[in-house]
N, C-alpha and C positions, 0 to 999 in steps of 0.2 A: 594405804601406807606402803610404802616401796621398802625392798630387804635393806637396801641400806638403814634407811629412816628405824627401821623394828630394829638393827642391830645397835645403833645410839639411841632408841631409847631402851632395849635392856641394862644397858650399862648406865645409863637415869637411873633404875629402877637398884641396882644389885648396889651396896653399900660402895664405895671407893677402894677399900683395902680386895673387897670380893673383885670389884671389875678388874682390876688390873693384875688380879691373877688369870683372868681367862685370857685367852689366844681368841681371835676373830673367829679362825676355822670352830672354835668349842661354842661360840657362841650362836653363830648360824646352825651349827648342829644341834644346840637347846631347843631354839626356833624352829626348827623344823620339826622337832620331837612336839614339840608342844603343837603345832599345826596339825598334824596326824590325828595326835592324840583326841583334840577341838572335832574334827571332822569327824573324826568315826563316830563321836557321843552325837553330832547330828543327827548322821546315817544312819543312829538308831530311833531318832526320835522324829524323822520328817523325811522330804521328799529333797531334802539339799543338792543342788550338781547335778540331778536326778537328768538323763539323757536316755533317748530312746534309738534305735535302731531296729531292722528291718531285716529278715532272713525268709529269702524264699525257698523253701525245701522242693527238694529232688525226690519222685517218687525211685524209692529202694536207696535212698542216701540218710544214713542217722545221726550224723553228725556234722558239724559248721560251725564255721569260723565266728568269733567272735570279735568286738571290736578291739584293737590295739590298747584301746584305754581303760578296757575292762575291769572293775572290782570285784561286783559283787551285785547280781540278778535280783531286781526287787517283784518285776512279775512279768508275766511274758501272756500274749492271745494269740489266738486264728482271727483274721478278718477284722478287727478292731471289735472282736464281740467274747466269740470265747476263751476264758479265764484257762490257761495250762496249769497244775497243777504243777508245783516244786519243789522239787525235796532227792534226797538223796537213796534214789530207790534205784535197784538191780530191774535192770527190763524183767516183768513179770508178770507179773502178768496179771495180779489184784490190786483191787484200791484198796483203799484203808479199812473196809467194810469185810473183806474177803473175797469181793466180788471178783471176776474175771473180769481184765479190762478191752474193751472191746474195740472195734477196726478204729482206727480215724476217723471217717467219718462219723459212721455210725456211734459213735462213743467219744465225740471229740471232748466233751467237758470233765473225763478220765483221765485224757494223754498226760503223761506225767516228764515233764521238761527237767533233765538234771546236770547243771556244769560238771564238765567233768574235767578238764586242766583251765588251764589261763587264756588257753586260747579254743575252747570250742565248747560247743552247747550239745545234748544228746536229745533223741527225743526216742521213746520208748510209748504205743509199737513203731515203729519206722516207716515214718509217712509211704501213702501208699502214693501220692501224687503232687502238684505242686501247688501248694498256700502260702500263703501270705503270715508269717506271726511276727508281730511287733514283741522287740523286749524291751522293756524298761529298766536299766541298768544304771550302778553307780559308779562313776569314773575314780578311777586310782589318781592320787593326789600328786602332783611330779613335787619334789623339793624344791623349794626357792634357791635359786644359787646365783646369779646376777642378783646384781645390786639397783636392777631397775626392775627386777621381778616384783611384781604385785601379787599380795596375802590374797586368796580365793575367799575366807572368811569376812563376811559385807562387813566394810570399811568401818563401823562404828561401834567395830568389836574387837578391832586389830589390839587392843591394850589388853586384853584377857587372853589373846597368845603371848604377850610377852609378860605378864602375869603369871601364868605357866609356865615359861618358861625358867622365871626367876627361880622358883617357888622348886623346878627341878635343878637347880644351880647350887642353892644354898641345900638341897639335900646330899647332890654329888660330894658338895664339900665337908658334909657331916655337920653343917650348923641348921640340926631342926627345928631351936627353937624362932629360927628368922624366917626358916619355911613357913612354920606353922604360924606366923603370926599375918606372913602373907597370905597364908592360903586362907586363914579368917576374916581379912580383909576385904579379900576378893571375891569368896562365894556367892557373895549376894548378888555380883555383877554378871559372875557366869551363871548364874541363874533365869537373870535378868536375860541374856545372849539366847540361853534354851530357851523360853517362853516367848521371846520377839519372834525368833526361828520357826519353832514353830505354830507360831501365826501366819509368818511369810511362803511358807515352804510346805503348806498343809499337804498331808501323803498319808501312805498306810504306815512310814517307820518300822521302828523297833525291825524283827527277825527277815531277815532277809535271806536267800544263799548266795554262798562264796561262790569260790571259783575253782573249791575242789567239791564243790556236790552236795554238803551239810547244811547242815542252818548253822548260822556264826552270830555268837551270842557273843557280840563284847567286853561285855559286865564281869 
């Protein structure tokens, strides 16, 4: 469904006296909120958008650019074998155990990989040489804003963002009880949306890290 098409049919959707209090610009803005919102509850539950990319480290370089479209790190290896470690740890030099963690090589299923802005990844100890780590990242969602942009959420779901978006319109305006009757309506669909998703989009989900170094728990 193209923004235009989602923005006539939220105005389907929101009563006649409610559409024609909103502004276009309020309504794209709903839709977009609602799109965010859709995606991240993927992000937590599957492998959605899910994009990889490819950093060759510099032996004595501990930090590197990350991609432009960067959100949020779902797992990263050496070699397409070993699994980095990720979490939001101070270079330091134990695992989780207490253990000392040990050179690159010698200890590569230790290295502990942690974002540290928007734009770069760290690696802790600081590669001693040059490898290969694939990450597997999820891409930040641009807002629809042409009217020939296309919803990134697969096409047979596109009515459960403007569903949402309703459902935030009639809260904005203080009439919960039409929220609430949409949002009883519709659970069963976005339910429906989760369960299809995660058939299509099997992955590890749920806790991932951001792109300041934590684990980001949605919920």
């Amino acid at each position: 469904m193209l923004f235009s098409e989602m923005q006539t049919e939220l105005g389907s959707v929101l009563s006649d006296a409610d559409h024609a209090t909103w502004s276009l610009t309020e309504k794209k803005a709903l839709i977009n909120l609602a799109l965010r919102a859709l995606v991240h509850e993927l992000y937590k539950r599957t492998d959605f958008g899910l994009k990889s990319a490819t950093i060759t480290t510099v032996s004595g370089t501990q930090k590197y650019d990350l991609p432009s479209d960067f959100f949020a790190c779902r797992r990263a290896y050496i070699n397409n074998d070993i699994d980095i470690n990720l979490g939001n740890r101070q270079p330091g030099y134990t695992d989780e155990k207490g253990q000392p963690i040990k050179g690159w090589i010698e200890g590569a299923y230790k290295i502990v990989a942690g974002v540290t802005t928007y734009a770069e990844i760290g690696f802790w100890p600081t590669p001693d040489g040059v490898y290969s780590v694939a990450v597997d990242y999820l891409p930040a969602i641009d807002a629809l804003s042409a009217d020939g942009d296309q919803c990134p959420i697969p096409v047979d779901f596109h009515d459960v963002v403007i569903q949402d978006a309703a459902i935030a319109a009639y809260v904005r305006r203080g009439h919960r009880a039409q929220a609430r009757t949409l949002f009883d309506e519709g659970q069963s669909r976005k339910n429906q949306m989760i369960e299809e998703c995660c058939r299509r989009y099997r992955g590890q989900g749920s806790i991932f890290v951001n792109c300041m170094g934590g684990d980001l728990d949605l919920e």
